[in-house]
C-alpha positions as CSV (number, residue, x, y, z in Angstrom):
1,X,0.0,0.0,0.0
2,X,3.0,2.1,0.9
3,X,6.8,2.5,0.1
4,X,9.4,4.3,0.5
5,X,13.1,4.3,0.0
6,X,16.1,6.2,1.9
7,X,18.0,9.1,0.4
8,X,21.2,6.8,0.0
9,X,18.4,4.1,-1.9
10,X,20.2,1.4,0.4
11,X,16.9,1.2,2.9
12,X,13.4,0.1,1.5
13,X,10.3,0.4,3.6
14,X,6.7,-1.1,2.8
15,X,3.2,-0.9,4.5
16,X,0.1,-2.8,4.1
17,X,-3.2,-2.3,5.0
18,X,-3.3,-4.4,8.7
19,X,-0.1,-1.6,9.7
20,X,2.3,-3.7,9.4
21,X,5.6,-1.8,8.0
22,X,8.5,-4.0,6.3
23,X,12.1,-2.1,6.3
24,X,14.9,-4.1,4.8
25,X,17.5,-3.6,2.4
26,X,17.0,-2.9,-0.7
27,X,18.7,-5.8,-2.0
28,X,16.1,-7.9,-1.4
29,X,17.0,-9.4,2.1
30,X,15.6,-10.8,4.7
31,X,13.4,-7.4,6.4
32,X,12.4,-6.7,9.9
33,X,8.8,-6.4,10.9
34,X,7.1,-3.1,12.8
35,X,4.2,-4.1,13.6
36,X,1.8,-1.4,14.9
37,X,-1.9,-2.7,14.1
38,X,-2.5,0.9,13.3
39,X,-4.8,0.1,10.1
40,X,-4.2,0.6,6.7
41,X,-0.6,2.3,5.9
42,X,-1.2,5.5,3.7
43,X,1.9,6.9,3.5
44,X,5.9,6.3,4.8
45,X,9.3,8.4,5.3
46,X,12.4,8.0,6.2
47,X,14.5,11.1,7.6
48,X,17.2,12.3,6.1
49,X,19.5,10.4,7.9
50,X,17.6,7.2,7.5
51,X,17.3,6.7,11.5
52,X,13.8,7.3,11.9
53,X,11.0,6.1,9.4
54,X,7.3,7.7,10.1
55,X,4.3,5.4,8.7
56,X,0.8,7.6,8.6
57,X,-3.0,6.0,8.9
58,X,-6.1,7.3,8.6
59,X,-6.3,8.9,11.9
60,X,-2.5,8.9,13.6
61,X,1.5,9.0,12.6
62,X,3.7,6.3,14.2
63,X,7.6,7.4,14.4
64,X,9.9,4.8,14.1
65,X,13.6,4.1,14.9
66,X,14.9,2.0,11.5
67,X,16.2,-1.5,13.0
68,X,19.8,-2.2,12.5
69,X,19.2,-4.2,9.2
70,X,22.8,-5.5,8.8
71,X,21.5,-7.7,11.9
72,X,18.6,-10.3,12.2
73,X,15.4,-9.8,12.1
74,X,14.0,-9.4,15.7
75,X,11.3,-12.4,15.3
76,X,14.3,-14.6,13.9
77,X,15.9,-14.9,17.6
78,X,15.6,-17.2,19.9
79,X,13.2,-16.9,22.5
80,X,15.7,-14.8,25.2
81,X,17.5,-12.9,23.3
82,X,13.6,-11.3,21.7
83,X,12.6,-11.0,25.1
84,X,15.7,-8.9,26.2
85,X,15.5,-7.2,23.0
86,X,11.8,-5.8,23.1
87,X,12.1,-5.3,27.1
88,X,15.3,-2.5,26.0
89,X,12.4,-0.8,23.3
90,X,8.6,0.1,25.4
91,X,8.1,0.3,28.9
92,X,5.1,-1.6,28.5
93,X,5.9,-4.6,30.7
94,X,3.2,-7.7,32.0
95,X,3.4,-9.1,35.1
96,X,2.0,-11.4,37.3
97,X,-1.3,-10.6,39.4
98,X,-2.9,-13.2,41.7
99,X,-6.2,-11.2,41.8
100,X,-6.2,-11.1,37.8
101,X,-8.4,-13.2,36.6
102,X,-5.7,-14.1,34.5
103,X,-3.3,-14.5,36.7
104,X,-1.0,-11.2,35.0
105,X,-1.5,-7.7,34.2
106,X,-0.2,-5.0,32.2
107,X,2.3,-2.3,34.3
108,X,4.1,0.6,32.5
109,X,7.6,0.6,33.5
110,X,9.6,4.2,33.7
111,X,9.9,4.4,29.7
112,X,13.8,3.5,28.7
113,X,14.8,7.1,27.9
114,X,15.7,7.7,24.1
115,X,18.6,9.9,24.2
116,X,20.1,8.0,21.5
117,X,18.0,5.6,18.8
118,X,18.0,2.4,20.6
119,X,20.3,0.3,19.6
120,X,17.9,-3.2,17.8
């Protein structure tokens, strides 16, 4: 539904319409899923310096740090390493709650601080 390509044309990004956003290289490799379930992708960017990538929908913008593509795809990981990986990028943490009826619940950690573009 959407593409776009960095200034240097080394960087390819995609989006379709369940907002999910592909960014990979533009060789044809292997790319790294952002997944964001914010509907239909209308429209995507990189910035200049191809460290951010912005994906619009109908009613929002989601900003986005480009993932380190010369590694492997986060979902390619084992199990751990994902974990630790995805901990390091929200604050968004579940834990567990005995008077859940679930037994867990969602708590929002202090958020990680972006100083710098974390590091995927």
């Amino acid at each position: 539904m959407a593409v776009a390509i960095s200034a240097a044309g080394d960087l390819v990004a995609t989006g379709d319409q369940d907002g999910t956003v592909r960014v990979g290289r533009s060789d044809g490799s292997e790319p790294h899923l952002l997944i964001g379930g914010g509907g239909l992708v209308y429209d995507l960017a990189f910035s200049p310096d191809a460290r951010w990538l912005a994906a619009t929908s109908a009613d929002e913008v989601r900003l986005w740090p480009v993932p380190d593509v010369s590694r492997p795809p986060l979902y390619t990981l084992p199990r751990e390493q994902l974990l630790g990986k995805l901990a390091a990028l929200t604050n968004v943490r579940v834990v567990e709650d005995a008077a859940s009826s679930t037994g867990y619940r969602v708590d929002l950690a202090p958020f990680p601080d972006w100083r710098d573009v974390p590091t995927w």
